[in-house]
N, C-alpha and C positions, 0 to 999 in steps of 0.2 A: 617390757615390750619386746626384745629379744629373745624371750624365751619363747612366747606366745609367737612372733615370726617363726622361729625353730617349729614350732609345734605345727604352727598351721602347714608348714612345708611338707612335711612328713607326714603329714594327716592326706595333702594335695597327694601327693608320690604314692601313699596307698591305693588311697581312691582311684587312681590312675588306674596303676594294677588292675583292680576289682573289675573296673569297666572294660579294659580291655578284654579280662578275664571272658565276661558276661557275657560279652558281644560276640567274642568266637563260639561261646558253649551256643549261642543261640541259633548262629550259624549254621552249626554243626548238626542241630537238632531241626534245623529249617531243612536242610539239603537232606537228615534223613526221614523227615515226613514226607519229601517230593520224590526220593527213590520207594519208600512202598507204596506211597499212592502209586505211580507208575508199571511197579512190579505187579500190584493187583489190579491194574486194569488193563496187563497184557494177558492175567490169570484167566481174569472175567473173561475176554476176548469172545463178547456180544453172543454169551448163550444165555437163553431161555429153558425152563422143562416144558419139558414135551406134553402139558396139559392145556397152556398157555400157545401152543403154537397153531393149534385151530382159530386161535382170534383173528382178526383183519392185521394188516400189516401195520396201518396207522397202532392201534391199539399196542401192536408186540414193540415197538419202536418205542412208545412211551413206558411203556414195560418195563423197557432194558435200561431206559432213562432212571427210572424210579430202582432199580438196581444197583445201579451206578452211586445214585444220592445217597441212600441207604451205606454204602460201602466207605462213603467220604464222609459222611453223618459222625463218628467216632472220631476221626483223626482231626475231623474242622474243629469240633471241640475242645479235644488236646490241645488244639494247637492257639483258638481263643482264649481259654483259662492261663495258658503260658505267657502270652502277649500282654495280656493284662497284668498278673503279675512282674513283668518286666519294665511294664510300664509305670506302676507304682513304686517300684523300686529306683528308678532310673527318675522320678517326679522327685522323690524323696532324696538323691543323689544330687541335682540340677539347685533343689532349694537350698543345700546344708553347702554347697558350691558358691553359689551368689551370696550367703550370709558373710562365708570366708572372703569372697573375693572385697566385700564392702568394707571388713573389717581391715582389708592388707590395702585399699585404697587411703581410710582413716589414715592409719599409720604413714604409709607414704608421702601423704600432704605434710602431717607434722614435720618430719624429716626435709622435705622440700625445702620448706620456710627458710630453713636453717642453711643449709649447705649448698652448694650446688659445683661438682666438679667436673674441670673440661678438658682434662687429658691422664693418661696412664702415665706417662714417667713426675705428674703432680701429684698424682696421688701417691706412687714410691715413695716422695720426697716426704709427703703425709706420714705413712704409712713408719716410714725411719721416725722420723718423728717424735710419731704415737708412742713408739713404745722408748725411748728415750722419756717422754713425758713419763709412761707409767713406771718406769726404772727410778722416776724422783718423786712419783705418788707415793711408792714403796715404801722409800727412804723415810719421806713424812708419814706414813702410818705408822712404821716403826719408831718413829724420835713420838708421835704423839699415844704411841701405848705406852712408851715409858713415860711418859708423862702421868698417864692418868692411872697406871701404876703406881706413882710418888703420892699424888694425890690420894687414893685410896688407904696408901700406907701411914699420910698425914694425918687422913681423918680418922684413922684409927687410933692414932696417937693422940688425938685430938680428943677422940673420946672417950678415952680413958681420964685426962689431965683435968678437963674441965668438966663440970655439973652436967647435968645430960638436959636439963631446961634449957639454961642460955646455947649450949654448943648444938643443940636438935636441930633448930632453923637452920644452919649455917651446912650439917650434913648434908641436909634435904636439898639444902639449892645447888650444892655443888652437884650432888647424884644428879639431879635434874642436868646438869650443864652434862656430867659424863656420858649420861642417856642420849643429849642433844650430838653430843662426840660422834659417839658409836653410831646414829641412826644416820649422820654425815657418810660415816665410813661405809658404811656396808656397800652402799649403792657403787661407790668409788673399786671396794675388792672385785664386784660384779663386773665393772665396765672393763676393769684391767683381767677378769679371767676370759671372757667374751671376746675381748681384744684380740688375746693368744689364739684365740680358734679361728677367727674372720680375717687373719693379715695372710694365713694362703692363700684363704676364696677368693680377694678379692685381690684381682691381678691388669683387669681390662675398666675399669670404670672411672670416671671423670672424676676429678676434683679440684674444688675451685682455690685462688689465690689469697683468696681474704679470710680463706679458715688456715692456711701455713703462715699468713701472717698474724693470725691472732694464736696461732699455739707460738712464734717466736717471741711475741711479747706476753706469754702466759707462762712458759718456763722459765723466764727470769725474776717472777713476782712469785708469793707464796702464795698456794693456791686454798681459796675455800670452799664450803659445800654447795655452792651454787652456780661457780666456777666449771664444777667437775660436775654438775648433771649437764651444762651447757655443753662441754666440750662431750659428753656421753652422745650426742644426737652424730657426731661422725662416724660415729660407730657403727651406729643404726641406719645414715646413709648405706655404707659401705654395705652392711644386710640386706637394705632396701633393692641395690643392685643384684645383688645374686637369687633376691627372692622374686624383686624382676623379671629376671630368668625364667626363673622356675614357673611363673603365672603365665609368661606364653606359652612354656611349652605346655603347662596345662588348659588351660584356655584353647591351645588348636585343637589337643584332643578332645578337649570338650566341644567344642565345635563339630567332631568330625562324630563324637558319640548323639549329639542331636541329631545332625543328618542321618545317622544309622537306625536312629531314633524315628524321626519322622517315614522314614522309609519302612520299616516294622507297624507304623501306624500304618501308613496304607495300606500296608498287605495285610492287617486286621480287619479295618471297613472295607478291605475288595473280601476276607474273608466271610464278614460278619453277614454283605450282601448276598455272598454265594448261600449262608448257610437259611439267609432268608427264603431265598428262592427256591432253597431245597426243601422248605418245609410246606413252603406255596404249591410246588410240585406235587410234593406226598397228599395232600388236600386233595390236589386237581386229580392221582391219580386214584385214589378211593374216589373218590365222587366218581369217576372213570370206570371202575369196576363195577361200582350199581347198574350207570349205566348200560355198563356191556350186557348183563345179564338182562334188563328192557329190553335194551338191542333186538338182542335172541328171542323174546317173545314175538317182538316186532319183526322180526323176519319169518318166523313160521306164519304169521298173517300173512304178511307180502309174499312169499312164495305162493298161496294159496291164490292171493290176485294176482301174479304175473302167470301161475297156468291159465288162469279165465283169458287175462288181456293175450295170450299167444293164440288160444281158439279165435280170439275175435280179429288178432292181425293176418292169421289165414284164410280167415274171409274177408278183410279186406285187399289184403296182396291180389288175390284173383281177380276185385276189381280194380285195383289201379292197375295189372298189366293191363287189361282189354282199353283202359281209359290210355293207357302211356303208346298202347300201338295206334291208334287213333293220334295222338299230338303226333308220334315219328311222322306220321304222312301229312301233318296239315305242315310240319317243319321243313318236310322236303319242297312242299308245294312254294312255301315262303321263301325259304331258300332261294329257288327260282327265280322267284322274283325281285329279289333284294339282288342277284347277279346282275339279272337285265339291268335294272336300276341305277347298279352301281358301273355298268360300262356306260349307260346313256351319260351318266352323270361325269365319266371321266372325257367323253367325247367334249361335253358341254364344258368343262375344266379347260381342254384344248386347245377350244375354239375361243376360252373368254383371254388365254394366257396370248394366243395368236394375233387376236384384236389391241390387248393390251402392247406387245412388242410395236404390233402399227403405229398407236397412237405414240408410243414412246420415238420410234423412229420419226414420224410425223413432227413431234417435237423438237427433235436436234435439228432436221432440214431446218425447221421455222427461224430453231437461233443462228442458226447457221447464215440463212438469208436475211435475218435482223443485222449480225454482224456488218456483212457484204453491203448493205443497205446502207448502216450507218459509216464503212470506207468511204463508199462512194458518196455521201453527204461531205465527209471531208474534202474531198478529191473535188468535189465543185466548187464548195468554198475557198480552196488552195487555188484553183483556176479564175474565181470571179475576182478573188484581192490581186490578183498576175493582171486579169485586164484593167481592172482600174488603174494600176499600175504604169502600164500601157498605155492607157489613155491619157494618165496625168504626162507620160511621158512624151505621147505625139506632141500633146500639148506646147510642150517645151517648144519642143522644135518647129513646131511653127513660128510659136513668138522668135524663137532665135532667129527663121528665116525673113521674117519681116526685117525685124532689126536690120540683119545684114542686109538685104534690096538698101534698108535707109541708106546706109552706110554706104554701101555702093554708087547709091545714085549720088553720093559725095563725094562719094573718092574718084569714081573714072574722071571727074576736072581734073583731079590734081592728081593724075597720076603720073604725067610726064615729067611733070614736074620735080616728084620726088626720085625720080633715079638716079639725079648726082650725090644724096646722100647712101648709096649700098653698101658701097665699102665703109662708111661710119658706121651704119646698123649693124655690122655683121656678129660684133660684139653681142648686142641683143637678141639678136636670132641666136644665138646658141643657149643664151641662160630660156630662152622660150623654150626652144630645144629639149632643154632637159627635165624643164616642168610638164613640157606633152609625154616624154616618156613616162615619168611617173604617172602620171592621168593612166597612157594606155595601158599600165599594168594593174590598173583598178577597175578598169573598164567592167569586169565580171561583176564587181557590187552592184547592184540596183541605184536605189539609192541614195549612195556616195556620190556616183555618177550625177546623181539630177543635180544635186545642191552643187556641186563643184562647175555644173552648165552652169548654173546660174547664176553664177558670182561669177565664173569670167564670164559672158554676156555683160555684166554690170562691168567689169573690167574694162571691156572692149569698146562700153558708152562711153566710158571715163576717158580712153585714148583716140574716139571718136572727136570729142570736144577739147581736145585738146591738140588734135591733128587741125583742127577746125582754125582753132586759134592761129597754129604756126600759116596753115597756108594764108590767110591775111596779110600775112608778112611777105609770103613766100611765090606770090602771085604776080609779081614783075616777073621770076624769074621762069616762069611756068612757060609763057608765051614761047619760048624760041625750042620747046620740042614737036616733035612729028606728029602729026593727026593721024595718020594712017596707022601708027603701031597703036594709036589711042581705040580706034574704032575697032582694030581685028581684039586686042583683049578684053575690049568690053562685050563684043559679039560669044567670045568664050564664054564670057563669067555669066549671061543672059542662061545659054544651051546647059551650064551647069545647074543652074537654079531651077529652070523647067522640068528637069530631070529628076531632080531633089522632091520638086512640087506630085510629079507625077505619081514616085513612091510613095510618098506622104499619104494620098489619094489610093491608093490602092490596099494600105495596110489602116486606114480608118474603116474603110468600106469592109477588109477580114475581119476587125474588130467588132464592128457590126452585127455580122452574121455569124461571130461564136458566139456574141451575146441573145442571140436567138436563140441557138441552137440549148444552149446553157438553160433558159428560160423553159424551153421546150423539153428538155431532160428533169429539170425539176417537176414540172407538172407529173410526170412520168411515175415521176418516184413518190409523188404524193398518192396517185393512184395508188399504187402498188401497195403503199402502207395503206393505203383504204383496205383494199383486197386480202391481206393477211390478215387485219383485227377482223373483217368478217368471219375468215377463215376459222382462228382462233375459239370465237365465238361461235360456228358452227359446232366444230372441234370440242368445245364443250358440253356444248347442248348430247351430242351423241355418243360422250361418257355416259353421262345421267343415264342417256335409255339403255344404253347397256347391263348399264348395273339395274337396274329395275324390269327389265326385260331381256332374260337371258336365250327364251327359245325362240326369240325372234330375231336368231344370229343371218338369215337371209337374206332380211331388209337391211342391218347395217353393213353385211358384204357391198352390197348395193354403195352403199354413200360410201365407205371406204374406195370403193373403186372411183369413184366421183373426185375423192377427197386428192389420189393417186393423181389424176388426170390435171387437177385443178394446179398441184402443186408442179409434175413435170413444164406444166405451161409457162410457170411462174421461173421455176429455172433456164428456161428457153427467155424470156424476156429478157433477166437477169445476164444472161449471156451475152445477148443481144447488147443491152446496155454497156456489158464493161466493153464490148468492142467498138463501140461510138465513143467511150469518155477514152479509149488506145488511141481511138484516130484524135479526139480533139488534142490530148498528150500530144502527138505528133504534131499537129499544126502550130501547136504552141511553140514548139521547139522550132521549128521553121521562123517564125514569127520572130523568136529570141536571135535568130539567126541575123533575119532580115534588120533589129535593130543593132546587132554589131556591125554589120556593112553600111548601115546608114550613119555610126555614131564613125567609120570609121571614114567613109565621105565628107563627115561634116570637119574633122578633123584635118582634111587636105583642105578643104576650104578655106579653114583659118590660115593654114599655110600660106595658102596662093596669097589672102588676105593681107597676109602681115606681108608677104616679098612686096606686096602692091605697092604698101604703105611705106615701107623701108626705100623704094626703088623713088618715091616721090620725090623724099627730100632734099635739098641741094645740095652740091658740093665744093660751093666756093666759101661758103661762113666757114671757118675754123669754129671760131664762139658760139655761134648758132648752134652746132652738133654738141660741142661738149655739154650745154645746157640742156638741152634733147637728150644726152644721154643720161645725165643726172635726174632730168623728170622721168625716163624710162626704168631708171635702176629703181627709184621709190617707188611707181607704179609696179614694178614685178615685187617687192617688199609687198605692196599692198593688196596683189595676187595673191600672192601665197599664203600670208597671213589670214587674207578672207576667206581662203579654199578651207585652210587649218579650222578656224572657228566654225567654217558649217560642216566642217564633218564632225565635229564635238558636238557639236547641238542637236547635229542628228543621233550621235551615241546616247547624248542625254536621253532624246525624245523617245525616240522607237527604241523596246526592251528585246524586241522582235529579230532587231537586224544587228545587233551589238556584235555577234559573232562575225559578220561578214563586216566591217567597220574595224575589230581590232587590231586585224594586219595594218591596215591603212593608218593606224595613229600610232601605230609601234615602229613600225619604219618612217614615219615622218619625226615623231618626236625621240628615235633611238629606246625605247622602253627594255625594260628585261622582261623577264619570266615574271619576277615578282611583282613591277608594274603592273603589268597587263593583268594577274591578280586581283590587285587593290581595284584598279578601274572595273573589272567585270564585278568584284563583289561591291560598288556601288548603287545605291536604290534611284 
């Protein structure tokens, strides 16, 4: 098997050679078919004889073509017949490759089975070994030739002493055994000379642990012939490794000689095509030559009819000039008229771009006045929610003026009465004190203000009936004040209240008459949006005729002036209007005036009211007052508290007025920033 490795390696290593050899010569023979091609078609350099150069130009062009092929015609061959034998050479190379490569695979697997090593200094270890082992294979060939030396010397002796019948059989089976000897041996002298040659090569290759431990337990036993083919296989590893070697690096070149390989095939079949097309050519250009000389026939006819057809285009040239100065003057005339045309037509351009701008302008005033239309639709409804407002607010105040007459006409009995209690009130005239100042500094809410009237009103019932109760009591003591101070403030408190009446009376009756005026102003503005959708719908109508009637630009000047007139009119009204809703603005704000001097009249009122009430009470009960002032402390608790809850219920209620309400419940209930937050973001 070693031998045959040995063989195939140096059979690979030639071959090698050869191919590389092959591949350069081919090279060399490649690059010098592409220098005389080259050379000889700078030679050629696109001449013709001068017998061929009367042909047409098409014809000399394929000429030089067919020159050219004819020139490369020789060399494509050369160089096909050389490819080809390359190629069969290089088939016959690749086959006797693969046989080898399959038979160094065989071998390598046997090998495998056997051994398998995993480092270089195991293999040293091997390697020492190995030949210690064949150092005492020696030995035993040598002790078993003289053995079979003695033997041979026996059975000579042997056959000399005894008859040659009985002693024949006993030769024969020994020869047989010495045969068996020797055919042990040989194999064994093989593996120990093989040995000597392969422990240089092999210096890098793996070797495993369980072949050093079966040669340590094989040198110490005597060895037999089937022993020593077994241990024979590390041998052949060891070859298996170097021959290894040898297969890649043969194997890349062969790899690299296919590529060079397949690449020589292409440039064969781009040869083989070239040399197709050059033969296709030489076809095309004999057929080409026939034709030329037809040609030639064919043109001595055609010249004979192109002199006929030149007599006959100079008589017709003479009449297409006379017919072509004839069109000059019917072109000029058109001309003409395609100018006019074309100014009328840019006039008409002008006039439809100029009407257009109109209507577009016409259109911004309209949104424009749609806007202002729809302000002032807000601006009346901000005005008419103000007077109801108003009205619900006179309202109040009448009911609060009735009330207080009741009151009044209650209280002037007992008012002398109460002025021995003053100096005990005074205590409570201050915590009042300071609930009216909070009041006037809210006074700008709307409102806030009504609900807060009308819980103290309710308040004021409450201390009404309860003023009611104490004078009962306090009606002995009444008798011994002054009538005359009685009569002069009750003549005051009369002159205050008529006065109160009179304003009341005069700002229901403005109420009135804005709400006329308001009524009157809507109507106004319903017109007006009558009068624009007309507009509009005019305004449509006399696109349409525009565009469908462009030279009847006269009549629509006409309605555009119409349209002008219609529209200044409407901005005149428009004007008009916003200075009637300036004035009601004004009035309102008069009005908002009128009710802060009225809210702040009514506010001295209560004043006067409570000193009345405070002045009644007596001032000889000690007990009496301290009780009066404990029902008075609970009743301001229960002021304040009821003032509290309707400004909450009106935050609840109206989403409207939350802003003008959240100062009033932050400084009553001390709220922060992020209070006031959470409250606003409430549903």
């Amino acid at each position: 098997m070693f031998k045959n490795l040995n063989q195939i390696g140096s059979n690979l290593s030639t071959w090698k050679e050869e191919l590389s050899k092959q591949v350069q010569e081919r090279k060399e023979d490649f690059n010098e078919m592409v220098e005389n091609y080259t050379a000889q078609q700078n030679s050629s350099s696109n001449t013709l004889p001068e017998h061929y150069k009367s042909l047409p130009v098409e014809v000399q062009n394929k000429l030089l073509k067919f020159m050219k092929y004819e020139e490369k015609y020789p060399l494509l061959l050369k160089a096909y017949k050389s490819t080809q034998n390359d190629i069969s050479s290089m088939k016959s190379l690749s086959d006797s490759l693969e046989e080898e490569n399959q038979q160094q695979k065989e071998c390598l697997d046997v090998i495998k089975e056997h051994y398998v090593f995993e480092g270089s200094e195991d293999l040293r270890d091997f390697l020492n070994k190995w030949t210690q082992r064949e150092q005492l294979i020696r030995d035993e060939l040598n002790m078993k030739n003289k053995e079979i030396a003695e033997l041979k010397k026996t059975i000579e002796t042997l056959g000399h002493q005894k008859p040659h019948e009985q002693v024949g059989e006993k030769p024969l089976d020994e020869g047989e055994k010495i045969e068996t000897k020797e055919a042990s041996v040989e194999p064994v002298k093989e593996v120990s000379v093989e040995s000597k040659d392969l422990s240089v090569e092999v210096k890098d290759s793996t070797v495993s642990k369980e072949a050093t431990e079966e040669l340590k337990q094989g040198s110490g036993k005597n060895t037999s012939p089937t022993e020593e083919k077994e241990r024979s296989a590390m041998q052949w590893k060891i070859k298996y490794n170097s021959l290894e070697k040898d297969l890649k690096s043969t194997r890349a070149d062969y790899f690299k000689v296919n590529a060079d390989l397949k690449i020589k095939i292409d440039e064969i079949n781009n040869m083989k095509e070239m040399l197709k097309e050059v033969g296709n050519q030489l076809v095309e250009m004999k057929d080409k030559e026939k034709q030329v000389n037809s040609v030639k026939m064919v043109e001595e006819t055609k010249y004979k009819s192109i002199v006929n057809a030149n007599r006959q285009l100079q008589a017709a040239n003479s009449t297409l000039t006379q017919e072509k100065i004839k069109l000059e003057k019917e072109l000029e005339a058109k001309s003409k008229e395609l100018a006019t045309l074309a100014f009328e037509h840019k006039q008409l351009n002008m006039k439809t771009n100029r009407l257009n701008n109109k209507v577009e302008e016409m259109m911004s005033e309209k949104q424009a006045s749609q806007k202002t239309i729809s302000d002032l639709n807000k601006k009346l409804e901000d005005i008419i929610k103000e007077n109801g407002k108003l009205e619900e607010r006179s309202l109040i105040i009448k009911e609060k003026y009735q009330q207080e007459e009741s009151v009044k006409s209650t209280s002037n009995e007992i008012v002398e009465s109460l002025t021995n209690q003053c100096n005990e009130m005074n205590i409570k005239l201050k915590e009042i004190m300071n609930l009216k100042s909070t009041l006037e500094d809210e006074v700008t809410q709307k409102n806030d203000r009504l609900y807060a009237q009308k819980r103290d009103i309710q308040n004021l019932n409450d201390q009404v009936l309860s003023l009611k109760n104490k004078n009962s009591d306090l009606e002995m003591t009444i008798t011994k004040l002054e009538e005359a101070k009685f009569s002069s403030k009750t003549s005051a408190n009369d002159e205050m209240i008529k006065e109160l009446q009179k304003i009341l009376d005069n700002k229901i009756i403005e109420i009135n008459s804005l709400n006329e005026t308001l009524k009157v102003k809507e109507a106004e503005i319903i017109s007006l949006n009558e009068r624009l959708s007309a507009l509009e719908y005019s305004s449509s109508r006399e696109k349409q005729a525009n565009l469908s009637q462009e030279r009847k630009v006269s009549t629509n000047l006409n309605s555009e002036q119409i349209l002008d007139q219609t529209i200044k009119n409407l901005k005149e009204e428009l004007s008009s209007k916003t200075k009637s809703l300036k004035n009601l603005e004004a009035t309102l704000f008069n009005l908002r005036k009128l009710n802060k001097d009225l809210n702040f009249k009514l506010d001295k009122m209560n004043k006067i009211y409570q000193q009345q009430r405070i002045s009644a009470s007596p001032s000889n009960s000690r007990k009496s007052s301290e009780a009066e002032i404990g029902s008075t402390g609970d009743s301001d608790l229960d002021s304040k508290l009821s003032y509290i809850k309707n400004v909450l219920i009106g935050f609840i209620e109206h989403r409207d007025q939350r802003q003008q309400l959240l100062p009033v419940i932050s400084m009553l209930l001390k709220f922060n920033t992020e209070d006031q937050k959470i409250l606003m973001s409430l549903k």
